[in-house]
Backbone as XML, in Angstrom:
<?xml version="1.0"?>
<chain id="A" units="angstrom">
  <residue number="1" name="UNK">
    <atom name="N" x="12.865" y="-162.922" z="-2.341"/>
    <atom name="CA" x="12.977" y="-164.333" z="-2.059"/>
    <atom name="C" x="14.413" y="-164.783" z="-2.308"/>
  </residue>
  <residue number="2" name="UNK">
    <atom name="N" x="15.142" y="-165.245" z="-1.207"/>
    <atom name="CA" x="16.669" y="-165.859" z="-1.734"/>
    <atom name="C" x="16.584" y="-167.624" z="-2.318"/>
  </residue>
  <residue number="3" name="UNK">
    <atom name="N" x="17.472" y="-167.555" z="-3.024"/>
    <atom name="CA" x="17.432" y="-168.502" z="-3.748"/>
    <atom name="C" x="18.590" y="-169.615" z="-3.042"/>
  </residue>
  <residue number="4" name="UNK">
    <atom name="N" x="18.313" y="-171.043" z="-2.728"/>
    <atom name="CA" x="19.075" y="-171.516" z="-2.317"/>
    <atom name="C" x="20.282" y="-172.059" z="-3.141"/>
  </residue>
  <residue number="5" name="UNK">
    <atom name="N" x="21.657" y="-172.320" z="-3.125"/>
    <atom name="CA" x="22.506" y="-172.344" z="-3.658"/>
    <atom name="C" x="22.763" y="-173.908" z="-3.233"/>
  </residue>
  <residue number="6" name="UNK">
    <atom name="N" x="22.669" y="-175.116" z="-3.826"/>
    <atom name="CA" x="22.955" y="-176.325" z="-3.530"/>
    <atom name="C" x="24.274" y="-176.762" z="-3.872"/>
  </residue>
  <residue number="7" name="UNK">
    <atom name="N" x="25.040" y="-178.175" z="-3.322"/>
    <atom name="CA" x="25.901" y="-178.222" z="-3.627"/>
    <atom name="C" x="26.046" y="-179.697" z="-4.395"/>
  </residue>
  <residue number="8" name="UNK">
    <atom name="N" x="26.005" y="-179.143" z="-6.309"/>
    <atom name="CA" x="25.765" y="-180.577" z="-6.496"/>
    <atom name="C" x="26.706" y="-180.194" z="-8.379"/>
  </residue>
  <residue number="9" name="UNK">
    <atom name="N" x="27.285" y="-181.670" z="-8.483"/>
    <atom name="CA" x="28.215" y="-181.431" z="-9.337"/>
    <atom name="C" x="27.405" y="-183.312" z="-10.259"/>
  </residue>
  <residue number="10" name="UNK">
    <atom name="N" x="27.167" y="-182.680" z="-11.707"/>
    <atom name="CA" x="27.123" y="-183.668" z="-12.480"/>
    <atom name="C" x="28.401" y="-183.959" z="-13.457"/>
  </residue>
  <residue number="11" name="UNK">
    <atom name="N" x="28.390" y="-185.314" z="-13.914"/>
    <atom name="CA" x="29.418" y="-185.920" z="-14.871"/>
    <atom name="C" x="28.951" y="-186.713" z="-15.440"/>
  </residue>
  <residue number="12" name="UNK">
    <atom name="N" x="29.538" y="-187.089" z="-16.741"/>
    <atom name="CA" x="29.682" y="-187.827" z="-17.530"/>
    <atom name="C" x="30.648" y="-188.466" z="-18.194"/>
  </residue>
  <residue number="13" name="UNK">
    <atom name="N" x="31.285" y="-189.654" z="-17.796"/>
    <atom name="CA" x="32.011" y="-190.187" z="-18.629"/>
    <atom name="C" x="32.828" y="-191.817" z="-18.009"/>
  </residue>
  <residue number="14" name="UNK">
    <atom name="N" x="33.716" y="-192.261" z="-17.793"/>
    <atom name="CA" x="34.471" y="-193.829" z="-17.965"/>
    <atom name="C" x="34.882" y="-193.706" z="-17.056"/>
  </residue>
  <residue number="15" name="UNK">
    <atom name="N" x="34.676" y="-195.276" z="-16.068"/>
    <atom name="CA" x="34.841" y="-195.531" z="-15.107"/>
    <atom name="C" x="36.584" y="-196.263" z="-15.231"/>
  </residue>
  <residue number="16" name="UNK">
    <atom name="N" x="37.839" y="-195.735" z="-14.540"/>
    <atom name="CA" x="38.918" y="-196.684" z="-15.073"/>
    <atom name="C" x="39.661" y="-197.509" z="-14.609"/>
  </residue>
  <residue number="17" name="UNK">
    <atom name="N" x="38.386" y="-198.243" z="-13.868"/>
    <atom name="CA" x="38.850" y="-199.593" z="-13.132"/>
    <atom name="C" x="37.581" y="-199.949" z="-12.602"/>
  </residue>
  <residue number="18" name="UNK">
    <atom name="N" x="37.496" y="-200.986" z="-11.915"/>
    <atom name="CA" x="36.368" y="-201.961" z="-11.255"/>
    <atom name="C" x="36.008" y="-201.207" z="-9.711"/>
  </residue>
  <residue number="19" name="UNK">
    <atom name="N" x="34.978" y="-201.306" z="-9.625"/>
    <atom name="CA" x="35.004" y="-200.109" z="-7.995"/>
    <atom name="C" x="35.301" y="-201.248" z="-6.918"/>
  </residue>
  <residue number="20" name="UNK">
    <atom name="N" x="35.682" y="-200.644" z="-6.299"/>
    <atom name="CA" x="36.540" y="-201.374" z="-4.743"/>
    <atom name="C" x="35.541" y="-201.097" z="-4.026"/>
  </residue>
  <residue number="21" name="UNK">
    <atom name="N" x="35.119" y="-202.387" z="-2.828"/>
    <atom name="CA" x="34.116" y="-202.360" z="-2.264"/>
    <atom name="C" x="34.842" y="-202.446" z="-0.571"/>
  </residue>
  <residue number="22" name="UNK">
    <atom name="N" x="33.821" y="-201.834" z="0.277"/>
    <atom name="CA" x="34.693" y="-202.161" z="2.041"/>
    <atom name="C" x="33.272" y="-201.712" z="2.461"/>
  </residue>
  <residue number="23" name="UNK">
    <atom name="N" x="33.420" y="-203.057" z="3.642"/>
    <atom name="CA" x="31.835" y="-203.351" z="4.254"/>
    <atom name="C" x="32.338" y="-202.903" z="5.728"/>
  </residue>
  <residue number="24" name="UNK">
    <atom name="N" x="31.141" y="-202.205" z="6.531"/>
    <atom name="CA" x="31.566" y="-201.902" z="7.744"/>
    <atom name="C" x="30.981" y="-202.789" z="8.942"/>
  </residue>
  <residue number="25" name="UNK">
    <atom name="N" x="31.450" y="-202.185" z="9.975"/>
    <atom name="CA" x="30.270" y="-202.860" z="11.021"/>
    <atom name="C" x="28.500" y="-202.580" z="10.982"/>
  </residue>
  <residue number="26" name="UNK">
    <atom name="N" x="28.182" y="-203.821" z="11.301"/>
    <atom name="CA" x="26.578" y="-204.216" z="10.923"/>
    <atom name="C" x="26.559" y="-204.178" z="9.273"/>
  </residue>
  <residue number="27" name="UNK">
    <atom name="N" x="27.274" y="-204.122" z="8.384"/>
    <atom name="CA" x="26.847" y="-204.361" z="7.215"/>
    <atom name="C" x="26.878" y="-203.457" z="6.042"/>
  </residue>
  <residue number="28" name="UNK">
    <atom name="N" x="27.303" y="-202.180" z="6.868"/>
    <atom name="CA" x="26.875" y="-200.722" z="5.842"/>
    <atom name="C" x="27.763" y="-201.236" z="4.515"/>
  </residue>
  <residue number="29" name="UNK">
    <atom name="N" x="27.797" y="-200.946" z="3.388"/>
    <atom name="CA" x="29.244" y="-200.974" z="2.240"/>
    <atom name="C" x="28.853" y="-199.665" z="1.548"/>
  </residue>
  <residue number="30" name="UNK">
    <atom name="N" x="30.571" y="-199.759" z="1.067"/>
    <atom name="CA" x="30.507" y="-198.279" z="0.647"/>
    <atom name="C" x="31.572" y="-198.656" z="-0.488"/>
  </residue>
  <residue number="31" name="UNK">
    <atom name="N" x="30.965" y="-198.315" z="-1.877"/>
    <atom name="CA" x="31.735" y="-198.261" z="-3.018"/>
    <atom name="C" x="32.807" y="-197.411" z="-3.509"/>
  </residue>
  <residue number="32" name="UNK">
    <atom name="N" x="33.782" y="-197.726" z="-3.826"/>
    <atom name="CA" x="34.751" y="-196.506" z="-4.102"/>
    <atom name="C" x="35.258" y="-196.086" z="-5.779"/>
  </residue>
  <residue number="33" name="UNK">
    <atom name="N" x="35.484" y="-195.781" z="-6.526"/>
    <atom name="CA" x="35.786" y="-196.166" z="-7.931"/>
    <atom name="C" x="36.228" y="-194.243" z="-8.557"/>
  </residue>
  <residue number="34" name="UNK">
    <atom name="N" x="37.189" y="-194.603" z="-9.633"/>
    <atom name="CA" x="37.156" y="-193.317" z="-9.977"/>
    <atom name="C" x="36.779" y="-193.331" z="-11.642"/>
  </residue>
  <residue number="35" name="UNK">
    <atom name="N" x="36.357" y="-191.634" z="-12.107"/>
    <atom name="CA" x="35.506" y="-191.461" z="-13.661"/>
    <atom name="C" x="36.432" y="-190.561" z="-14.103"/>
  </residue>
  <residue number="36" name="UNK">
    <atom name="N" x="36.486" y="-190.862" z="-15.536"/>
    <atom name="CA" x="37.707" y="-189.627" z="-16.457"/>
    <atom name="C" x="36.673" y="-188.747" z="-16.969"/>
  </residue>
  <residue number="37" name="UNK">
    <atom name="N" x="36.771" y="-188.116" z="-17.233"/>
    <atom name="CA" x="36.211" y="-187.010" z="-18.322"/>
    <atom name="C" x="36.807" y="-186.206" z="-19.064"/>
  </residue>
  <residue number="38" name="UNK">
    <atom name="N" x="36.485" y="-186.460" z="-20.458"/>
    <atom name="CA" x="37.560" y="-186.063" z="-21.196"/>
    <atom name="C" x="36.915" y="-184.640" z="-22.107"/>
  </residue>
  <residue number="39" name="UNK">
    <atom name="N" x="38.081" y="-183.632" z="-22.108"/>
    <atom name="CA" x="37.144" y="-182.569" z="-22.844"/>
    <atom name="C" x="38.943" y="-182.085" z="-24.195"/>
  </residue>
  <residue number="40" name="UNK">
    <atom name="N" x="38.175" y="-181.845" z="-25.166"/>
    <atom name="CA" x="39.098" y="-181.533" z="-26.248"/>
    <atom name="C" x="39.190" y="-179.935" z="-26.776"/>
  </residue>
  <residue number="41" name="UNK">
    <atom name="N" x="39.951" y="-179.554" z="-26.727"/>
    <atom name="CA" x="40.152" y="-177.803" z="-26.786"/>
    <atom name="C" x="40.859" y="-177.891" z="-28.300"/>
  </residue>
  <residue number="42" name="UNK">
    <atom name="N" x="41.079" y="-176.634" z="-28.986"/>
    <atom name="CA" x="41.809" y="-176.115" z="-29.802"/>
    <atom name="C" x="42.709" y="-174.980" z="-29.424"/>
  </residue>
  <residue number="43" name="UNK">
    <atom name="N" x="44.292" y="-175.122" z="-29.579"/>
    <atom name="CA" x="45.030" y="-173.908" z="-29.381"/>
    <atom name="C" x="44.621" y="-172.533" z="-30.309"/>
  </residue>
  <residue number="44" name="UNK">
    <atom name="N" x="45.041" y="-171.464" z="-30.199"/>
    <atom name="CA" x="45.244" y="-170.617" z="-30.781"/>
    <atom name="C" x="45.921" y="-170.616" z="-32.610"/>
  </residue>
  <residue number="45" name="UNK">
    <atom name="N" x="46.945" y="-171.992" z="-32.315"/>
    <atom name="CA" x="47.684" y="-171.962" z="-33.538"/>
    <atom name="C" x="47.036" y="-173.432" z="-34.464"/>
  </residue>
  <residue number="46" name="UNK">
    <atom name="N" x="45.948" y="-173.951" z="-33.795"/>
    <atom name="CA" x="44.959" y="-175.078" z="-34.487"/>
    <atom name="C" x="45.415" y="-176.281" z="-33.819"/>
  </residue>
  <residue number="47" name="UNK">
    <atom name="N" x="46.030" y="-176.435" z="-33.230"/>
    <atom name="CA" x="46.897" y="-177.734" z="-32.757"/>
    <atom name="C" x="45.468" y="-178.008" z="-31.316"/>
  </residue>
  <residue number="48" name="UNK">
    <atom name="N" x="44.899" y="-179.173" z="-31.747"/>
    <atom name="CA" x="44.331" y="-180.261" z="-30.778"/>
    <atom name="C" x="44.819" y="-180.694" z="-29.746"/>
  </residue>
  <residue number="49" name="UNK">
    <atom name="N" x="44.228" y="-180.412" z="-28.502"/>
    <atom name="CA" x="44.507" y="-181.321" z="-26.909"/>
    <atom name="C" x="43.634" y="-181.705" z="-26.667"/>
  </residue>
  <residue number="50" name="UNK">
    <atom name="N" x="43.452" y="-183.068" z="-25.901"/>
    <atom name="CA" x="42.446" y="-184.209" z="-25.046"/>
    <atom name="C" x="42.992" y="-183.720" z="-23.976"/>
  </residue>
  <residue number="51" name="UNK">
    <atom name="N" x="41.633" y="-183.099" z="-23.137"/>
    <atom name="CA" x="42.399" y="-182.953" z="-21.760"/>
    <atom name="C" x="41.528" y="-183.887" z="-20.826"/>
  </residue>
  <residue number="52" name="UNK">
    <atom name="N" x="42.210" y="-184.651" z="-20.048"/>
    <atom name="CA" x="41.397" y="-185.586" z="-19.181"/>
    <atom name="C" x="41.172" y="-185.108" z="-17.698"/>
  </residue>
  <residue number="53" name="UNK">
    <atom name="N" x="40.656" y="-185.672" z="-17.190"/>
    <atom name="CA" x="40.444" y="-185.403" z="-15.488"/>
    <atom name="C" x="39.889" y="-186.266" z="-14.975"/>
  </residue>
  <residue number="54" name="UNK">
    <atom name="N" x="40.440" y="-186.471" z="-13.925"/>
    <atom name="CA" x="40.285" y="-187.846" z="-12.659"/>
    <atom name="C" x="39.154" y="-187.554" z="-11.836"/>
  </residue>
  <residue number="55" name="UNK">
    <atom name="N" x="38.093" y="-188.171" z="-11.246"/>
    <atom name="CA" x="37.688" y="-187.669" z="-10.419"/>
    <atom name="C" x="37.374" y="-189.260" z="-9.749"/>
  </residue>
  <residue number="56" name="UNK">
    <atom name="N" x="37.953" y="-188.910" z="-8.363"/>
    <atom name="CA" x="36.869" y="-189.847" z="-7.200"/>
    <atom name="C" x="35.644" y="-189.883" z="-6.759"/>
  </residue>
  <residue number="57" name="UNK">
    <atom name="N" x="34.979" y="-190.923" z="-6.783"/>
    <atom name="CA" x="33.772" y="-191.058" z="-6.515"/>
    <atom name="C" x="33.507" y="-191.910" z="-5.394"/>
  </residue>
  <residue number="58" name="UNK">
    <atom name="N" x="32.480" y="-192.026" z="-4.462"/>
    <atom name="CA" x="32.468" y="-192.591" z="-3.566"/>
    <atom name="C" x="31.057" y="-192.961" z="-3.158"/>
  </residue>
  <residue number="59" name="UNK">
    <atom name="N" x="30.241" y="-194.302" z="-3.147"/>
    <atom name="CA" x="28.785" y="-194.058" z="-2.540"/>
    <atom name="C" x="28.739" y="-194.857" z="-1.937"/>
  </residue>
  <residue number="60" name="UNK">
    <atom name="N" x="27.118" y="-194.840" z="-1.037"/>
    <atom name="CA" x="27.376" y="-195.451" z="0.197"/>
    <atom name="C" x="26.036" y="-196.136" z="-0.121"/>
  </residue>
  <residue number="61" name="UNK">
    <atom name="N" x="25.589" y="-197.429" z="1.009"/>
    <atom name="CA" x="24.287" y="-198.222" z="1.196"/>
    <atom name="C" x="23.729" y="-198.646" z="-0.204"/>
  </residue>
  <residue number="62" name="UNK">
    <atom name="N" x="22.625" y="-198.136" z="0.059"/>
    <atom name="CA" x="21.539" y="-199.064" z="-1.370"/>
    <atom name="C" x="22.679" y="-198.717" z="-2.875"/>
  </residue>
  <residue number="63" name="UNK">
    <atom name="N" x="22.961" y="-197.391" z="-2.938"/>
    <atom name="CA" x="23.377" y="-196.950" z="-3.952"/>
    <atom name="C" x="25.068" y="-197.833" z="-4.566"/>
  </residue>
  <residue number="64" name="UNK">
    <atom name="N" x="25.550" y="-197.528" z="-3.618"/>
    <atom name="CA" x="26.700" y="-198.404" z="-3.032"/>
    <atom name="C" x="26.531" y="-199.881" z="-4.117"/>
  </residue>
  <residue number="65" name="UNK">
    <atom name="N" x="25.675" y="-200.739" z="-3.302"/>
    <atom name="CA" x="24.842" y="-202.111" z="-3.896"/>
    <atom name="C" x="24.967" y="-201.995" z="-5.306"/>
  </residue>
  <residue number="66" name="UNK">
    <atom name="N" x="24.074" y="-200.953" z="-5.853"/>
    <atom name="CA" x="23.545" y="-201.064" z="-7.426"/>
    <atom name="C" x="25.284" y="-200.909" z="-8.172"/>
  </residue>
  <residue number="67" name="UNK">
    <atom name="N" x="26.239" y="-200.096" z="-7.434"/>
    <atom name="CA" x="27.456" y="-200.038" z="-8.670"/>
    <atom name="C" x="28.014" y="-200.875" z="-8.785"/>
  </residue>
  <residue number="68" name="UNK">
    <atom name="N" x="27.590" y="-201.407" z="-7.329"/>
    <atom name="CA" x="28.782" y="-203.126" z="-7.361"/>
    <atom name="C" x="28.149" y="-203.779" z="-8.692"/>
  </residue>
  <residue number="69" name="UNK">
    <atom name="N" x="26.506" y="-203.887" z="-8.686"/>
    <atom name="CA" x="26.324" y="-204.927" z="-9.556"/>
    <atom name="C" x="26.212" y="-204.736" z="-11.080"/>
  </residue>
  <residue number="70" name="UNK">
    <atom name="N" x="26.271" y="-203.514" z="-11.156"/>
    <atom name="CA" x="26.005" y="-202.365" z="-12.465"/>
    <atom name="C" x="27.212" y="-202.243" z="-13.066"/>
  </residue>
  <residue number="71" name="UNK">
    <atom name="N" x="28.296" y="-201.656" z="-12.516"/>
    <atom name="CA" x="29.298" y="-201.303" z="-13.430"/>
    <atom name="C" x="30.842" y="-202.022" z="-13.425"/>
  </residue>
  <residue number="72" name="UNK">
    <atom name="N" x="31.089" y="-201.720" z="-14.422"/>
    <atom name="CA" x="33.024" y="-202.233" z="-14.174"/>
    <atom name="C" x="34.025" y="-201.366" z="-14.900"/>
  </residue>
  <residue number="73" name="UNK">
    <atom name="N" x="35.021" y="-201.539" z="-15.002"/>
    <atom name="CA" x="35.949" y="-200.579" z="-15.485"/>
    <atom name="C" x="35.751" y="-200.573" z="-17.283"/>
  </residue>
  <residue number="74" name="UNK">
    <atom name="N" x="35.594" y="-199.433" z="-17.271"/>
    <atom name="CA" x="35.128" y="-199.145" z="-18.905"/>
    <atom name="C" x="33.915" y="-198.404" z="-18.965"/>
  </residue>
  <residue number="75" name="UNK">
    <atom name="N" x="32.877" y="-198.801" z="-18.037"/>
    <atom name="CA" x="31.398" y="-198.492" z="-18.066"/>
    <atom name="C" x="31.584" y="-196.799" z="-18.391"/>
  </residue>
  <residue number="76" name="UNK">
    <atom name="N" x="30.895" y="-196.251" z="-19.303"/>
    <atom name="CA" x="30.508" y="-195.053" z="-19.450"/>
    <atom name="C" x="28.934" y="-194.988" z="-18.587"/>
  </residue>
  <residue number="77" name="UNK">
    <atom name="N" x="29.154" y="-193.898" z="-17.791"/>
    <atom name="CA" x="27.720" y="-192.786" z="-17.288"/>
    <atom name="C" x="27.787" y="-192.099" z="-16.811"/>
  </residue>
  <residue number="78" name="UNK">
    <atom name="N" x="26.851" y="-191.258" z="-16.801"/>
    <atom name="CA" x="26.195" y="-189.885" z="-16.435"/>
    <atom name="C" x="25.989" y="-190.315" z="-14.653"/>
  </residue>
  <residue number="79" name="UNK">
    <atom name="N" x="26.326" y="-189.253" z="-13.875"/>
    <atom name="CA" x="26.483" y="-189.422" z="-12.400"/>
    <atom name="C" x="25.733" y="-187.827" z="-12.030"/>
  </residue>
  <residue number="80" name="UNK">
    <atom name="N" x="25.545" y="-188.420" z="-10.753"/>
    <atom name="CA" x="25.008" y="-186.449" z="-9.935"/>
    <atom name="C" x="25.659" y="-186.639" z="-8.139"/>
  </residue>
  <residue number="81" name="UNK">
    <atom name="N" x="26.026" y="-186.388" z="-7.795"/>
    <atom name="CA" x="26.173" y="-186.355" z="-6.478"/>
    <atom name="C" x="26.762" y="-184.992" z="-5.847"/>
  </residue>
  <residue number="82" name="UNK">
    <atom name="N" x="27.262" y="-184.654" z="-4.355"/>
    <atom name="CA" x="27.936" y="-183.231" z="-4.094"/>
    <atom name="C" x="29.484" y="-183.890" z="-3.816"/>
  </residue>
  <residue number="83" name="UNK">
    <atom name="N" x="30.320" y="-182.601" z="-3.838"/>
    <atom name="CA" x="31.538" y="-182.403" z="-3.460"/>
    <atom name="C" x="31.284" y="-182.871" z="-1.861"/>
  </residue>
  <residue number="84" name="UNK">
    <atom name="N" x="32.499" y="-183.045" z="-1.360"/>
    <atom name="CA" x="33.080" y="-182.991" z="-0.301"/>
    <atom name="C" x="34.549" y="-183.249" z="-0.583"/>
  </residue>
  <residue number="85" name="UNK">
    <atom name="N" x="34.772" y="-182.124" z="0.516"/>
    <atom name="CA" x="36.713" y="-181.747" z="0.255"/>
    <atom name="C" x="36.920" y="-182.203" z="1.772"/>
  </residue>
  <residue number="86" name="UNK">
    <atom name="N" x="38.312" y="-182.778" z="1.572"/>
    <atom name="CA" x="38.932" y="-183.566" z="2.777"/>
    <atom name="C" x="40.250" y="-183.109" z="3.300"/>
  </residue>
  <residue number="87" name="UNK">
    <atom name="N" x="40.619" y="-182.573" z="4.138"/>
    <atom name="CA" x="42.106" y="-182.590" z="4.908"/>
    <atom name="C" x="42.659" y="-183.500" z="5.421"/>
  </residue>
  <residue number="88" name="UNK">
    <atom name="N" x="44.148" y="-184.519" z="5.192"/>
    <atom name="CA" x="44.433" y="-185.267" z="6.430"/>
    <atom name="C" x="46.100" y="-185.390" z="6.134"/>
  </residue>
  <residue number="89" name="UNK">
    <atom name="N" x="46.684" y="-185.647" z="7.237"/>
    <atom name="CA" x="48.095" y="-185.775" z="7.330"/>
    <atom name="C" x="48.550" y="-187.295" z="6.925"/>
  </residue>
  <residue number="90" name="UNK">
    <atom name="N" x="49.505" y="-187.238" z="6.068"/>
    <atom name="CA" x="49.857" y="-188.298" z="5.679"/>
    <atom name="C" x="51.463" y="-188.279" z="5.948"/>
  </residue>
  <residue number="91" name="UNK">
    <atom name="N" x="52.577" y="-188.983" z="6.738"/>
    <atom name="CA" x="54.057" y="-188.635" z="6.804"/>
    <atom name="C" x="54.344" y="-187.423" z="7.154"/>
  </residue>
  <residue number="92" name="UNK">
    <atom name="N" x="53.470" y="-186.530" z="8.082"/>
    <atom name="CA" x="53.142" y="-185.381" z="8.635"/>
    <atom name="C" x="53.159" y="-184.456" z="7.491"/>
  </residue>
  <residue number="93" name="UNK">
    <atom name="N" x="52.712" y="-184.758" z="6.406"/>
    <atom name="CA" x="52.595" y="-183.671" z="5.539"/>
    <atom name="C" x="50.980" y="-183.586" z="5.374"/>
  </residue>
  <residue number="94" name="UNK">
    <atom name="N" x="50.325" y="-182.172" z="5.088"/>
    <atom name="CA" x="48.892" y="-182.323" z="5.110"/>
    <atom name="C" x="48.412" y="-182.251" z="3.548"/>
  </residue>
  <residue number="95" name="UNK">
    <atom name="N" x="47.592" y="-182.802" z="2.859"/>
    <atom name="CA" x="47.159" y="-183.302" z="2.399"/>
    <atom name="C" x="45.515" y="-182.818" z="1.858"/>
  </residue>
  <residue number="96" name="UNK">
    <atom name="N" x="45.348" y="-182.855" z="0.797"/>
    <atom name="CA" x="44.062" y="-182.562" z="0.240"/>
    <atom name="C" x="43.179" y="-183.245" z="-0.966"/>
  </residue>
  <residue number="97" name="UNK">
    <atom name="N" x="42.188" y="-183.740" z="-0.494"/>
    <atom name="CA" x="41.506" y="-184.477" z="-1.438"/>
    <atom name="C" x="39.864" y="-183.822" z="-1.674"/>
  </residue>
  <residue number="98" name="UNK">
    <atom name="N" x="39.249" y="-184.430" z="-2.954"/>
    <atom name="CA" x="38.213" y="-184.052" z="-2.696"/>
    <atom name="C" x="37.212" y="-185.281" z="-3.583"/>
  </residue>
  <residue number="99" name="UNK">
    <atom name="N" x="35.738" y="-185.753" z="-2.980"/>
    <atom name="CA" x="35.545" y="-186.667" z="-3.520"/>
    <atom name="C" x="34.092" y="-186.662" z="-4.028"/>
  </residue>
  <residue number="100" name="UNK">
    <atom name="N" x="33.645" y="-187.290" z="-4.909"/>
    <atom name="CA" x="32.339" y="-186.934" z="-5.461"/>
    <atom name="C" x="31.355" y="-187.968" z="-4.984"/>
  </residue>
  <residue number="101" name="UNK">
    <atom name="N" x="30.436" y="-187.487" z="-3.541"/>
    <atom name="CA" x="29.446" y="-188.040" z="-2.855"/>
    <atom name="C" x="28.415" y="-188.659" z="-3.658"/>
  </residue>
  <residue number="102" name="UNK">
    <atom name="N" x="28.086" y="-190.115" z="-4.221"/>
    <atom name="CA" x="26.981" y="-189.969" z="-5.026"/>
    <atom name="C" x="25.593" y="-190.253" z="-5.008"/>
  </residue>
  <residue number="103" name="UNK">
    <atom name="N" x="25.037" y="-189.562" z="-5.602"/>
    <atom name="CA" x="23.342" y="-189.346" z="-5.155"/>
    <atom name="C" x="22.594" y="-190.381" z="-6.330"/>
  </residue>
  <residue number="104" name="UNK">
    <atom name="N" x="22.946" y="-190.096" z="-7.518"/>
    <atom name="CA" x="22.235" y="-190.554" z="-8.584"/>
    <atom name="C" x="23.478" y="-191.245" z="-9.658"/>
  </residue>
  <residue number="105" name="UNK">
    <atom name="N" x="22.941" y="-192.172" z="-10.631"/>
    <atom name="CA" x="23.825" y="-192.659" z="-11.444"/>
    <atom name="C" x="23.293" y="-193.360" z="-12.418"/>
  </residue>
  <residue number="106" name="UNK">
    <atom name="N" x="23.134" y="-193.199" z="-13.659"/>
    <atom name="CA" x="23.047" y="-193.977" z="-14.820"/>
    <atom name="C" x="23.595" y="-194.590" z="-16.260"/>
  </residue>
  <residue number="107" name="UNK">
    <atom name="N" x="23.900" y="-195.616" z="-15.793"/>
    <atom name="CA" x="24.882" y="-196.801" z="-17.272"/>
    <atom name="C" x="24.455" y="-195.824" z="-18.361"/>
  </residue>
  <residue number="108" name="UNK">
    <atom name="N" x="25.327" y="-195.667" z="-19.282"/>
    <atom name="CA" x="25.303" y="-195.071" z="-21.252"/>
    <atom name="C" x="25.619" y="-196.308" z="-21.581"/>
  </residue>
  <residue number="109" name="UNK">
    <atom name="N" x="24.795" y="-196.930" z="-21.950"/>
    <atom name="CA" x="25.363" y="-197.529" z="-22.958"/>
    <atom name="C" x="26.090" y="-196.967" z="-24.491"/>
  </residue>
  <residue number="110" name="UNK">
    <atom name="N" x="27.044" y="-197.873" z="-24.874"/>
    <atom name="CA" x="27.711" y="-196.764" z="-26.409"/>
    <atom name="C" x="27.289" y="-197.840" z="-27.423"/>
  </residue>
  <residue number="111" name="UNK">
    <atom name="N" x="26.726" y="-197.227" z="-28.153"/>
    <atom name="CA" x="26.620" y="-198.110" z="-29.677"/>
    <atom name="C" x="27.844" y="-197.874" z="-30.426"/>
  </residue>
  <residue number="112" name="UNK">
    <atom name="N" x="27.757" y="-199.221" z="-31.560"/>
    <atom name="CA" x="29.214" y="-198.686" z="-32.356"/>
    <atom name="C" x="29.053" y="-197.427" z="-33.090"/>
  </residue>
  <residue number="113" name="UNK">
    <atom name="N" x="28.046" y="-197.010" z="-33.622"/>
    <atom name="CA" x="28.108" y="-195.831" z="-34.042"/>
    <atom name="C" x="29.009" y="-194.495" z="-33.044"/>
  </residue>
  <residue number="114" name="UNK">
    <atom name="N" x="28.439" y="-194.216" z="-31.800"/>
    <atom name="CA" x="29.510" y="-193.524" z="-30.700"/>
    <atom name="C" x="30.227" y="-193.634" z="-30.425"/>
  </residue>
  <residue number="115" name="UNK">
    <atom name="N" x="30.975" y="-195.131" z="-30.187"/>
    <atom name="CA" x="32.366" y="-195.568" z="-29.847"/>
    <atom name="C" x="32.996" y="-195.229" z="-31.338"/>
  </residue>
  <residue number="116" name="UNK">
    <atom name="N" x="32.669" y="-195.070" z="-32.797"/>
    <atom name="CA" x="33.340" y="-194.673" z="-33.624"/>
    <atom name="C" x="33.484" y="-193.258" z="-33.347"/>
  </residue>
  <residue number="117" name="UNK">
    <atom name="N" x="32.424" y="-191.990" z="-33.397"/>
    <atom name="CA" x="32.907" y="-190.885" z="-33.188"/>
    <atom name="C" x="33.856" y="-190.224" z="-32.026"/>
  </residue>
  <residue number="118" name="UNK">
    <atom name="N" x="33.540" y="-191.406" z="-31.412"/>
    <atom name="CA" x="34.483" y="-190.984" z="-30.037"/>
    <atom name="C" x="35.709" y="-190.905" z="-30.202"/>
  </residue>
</chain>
């Protein structure tokens, strides 16, 4: 039996800005906003790094709706959606992006207890 291989990437973490909204013809909208995620390593010689990472996010219709009214810049949550990677020429140079399609999404709230360990 082969096993199907899906294409789906979860996250967790801070939204770092307000999501930008653009409505199309007949009405469709499609949310745009990007999430950090921050992960902390130890060197070899004990010395601590925060390493962060950007990621774009992008959803569309009903889902779209709920972030407008759900989140703003700061909001911590847990997300699921797939990749999609993009090519395009910009000043004839080509160009590569890739953006996180989203399927599912849910607010964390942080108590002060978490925002202290954090």
């Amino acid at each position: 039996m082969e096993t199907m291989i899906k294409n789906r990437v979860q996250l967790m973490g801070n939204l770092g800005k307000d999501p930008s909204v653009h409505e199309f013809d007949g009405g469709k909208r499609m949310a745009r906003f990007s999430v950090a995620t921050n992960e902390r390593f130890t060197y070899g010689d004990g010395q601590a790094k925060d390493d962060t990472q950007w990621h774009n996010v992008v959803a569309w219709g009903r889902i779209a709706e709920q972030v407008i009214q759900q989140l703003r810049k700061g909001s911590r949550i847990s997300l699921e959606g797939r990749l999609v990677h993009k090519v395009y020429e910009k000043d004839g140079q080509k160009r590569y992006s890739t953006d996180v399609v989203l399927s599912s999404f849910q607010p964390i709230e942080v108590t002060a207890e978490v925002a202290e360990a954090a």
